[in-house]
NULOPA-741960 format. One record per residue (C-alpha): residue in three letters; chain; x, y negated, z; residue number from 1. Coordinates in pm, 1 decimal. Layout:
BEGIN
ALA|A|X|Y|Z|NUM $
...
//
This chain:
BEGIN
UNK|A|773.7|3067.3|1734.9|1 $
UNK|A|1094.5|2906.5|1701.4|2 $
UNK|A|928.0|2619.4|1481.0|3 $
UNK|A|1034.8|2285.4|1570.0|4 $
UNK|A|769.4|2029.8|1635.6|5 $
UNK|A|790.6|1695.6|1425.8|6 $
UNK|A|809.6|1391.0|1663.9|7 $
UNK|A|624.9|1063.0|1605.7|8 $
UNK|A|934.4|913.3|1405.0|9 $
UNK|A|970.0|1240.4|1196.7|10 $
UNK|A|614.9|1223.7|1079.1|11 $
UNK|A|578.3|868.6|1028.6|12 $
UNK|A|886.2|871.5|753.7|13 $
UNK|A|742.9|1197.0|610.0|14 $
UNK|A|369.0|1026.8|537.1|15 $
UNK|A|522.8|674.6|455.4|16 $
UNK|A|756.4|810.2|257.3|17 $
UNK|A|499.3|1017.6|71.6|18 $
UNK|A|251.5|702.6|85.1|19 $
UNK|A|483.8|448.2|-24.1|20 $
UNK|A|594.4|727.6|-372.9|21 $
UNK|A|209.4|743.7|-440.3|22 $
UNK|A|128.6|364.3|-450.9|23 $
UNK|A|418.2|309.6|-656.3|24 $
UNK|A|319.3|572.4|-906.4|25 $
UNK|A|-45.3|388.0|-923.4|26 $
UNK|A|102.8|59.1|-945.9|27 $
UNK|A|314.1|201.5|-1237.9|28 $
UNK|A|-15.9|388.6|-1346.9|29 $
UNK|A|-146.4|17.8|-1407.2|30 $
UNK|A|113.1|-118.7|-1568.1|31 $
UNK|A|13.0|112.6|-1804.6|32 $
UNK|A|-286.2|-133.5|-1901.1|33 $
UNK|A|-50.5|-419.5|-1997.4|34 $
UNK|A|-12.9|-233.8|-2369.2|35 $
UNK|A|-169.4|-533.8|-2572.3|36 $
UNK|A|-230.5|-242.0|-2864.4|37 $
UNK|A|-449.2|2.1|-2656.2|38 $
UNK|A|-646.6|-305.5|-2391.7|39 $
UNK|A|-758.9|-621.2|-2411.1|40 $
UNK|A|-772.6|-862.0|-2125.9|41 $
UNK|A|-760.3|-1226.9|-2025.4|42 $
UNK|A|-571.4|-1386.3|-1819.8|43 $
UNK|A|-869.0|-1423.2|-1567.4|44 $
UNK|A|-908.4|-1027.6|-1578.6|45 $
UNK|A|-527.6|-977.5|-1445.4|46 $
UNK|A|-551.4|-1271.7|-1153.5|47 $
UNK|A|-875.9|-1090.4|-1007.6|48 $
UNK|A|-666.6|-756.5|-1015.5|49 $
UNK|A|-348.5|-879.2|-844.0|50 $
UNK|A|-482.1|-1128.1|-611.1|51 $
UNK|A|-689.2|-795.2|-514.7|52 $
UNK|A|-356.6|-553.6|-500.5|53 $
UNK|A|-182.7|-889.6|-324.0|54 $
UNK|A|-448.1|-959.5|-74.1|55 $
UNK|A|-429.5|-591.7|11.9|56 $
UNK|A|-67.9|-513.7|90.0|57 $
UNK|A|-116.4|-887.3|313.3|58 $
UNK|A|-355.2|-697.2|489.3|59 $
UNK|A|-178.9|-391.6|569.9|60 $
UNK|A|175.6|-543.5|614.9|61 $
UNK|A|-44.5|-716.9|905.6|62 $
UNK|A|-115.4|-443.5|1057.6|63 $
UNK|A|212.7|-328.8|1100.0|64 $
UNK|A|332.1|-676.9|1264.1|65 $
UNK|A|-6.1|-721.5|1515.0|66 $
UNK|A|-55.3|-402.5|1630.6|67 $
UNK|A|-105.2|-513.4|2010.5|68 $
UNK|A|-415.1|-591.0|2136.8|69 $
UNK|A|-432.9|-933.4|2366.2|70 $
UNK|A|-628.1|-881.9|2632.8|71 $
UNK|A|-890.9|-1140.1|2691.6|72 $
UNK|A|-767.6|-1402.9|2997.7|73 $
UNK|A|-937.3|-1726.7|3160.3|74 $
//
């Protein structure tokens, strides 16, 4: 009974930590299809994807810098 419980801070850093590892390894995972001898791909095909990925991490970094909800006033 002597276990310590992990405080908001604690956890956060443990899951974004973890989190942050995991997109990295997909993102390197991907990278994987820029081998011109095992894929083909235009140019097109590659915008789509990282205006996708980009688009994305917008959105979430967002969410980190508006978290506060403004009431509605007159």
């Amino acid at each position: 009974m002597g276990e310590k419980q992990e405080n908001k801070k604690e956890r956060f850093k443990r899951l974004a930590t973890t989190r942050t590892n995991s997109i990295l390894g997909r993102l390197k995972v991907l990278g994987n299809c820029s081998n011109r001898s095992a894929y083909d791909y235009t140019e097109e095909e590659i915008n789509k994807i990282f205006s996708e990925v980009e688009r994305r991490v917008r959105e979430t970094k967002a969410k980190f810098h508006f978290t506060q909800k403004k009431e509605f006033k007159l």
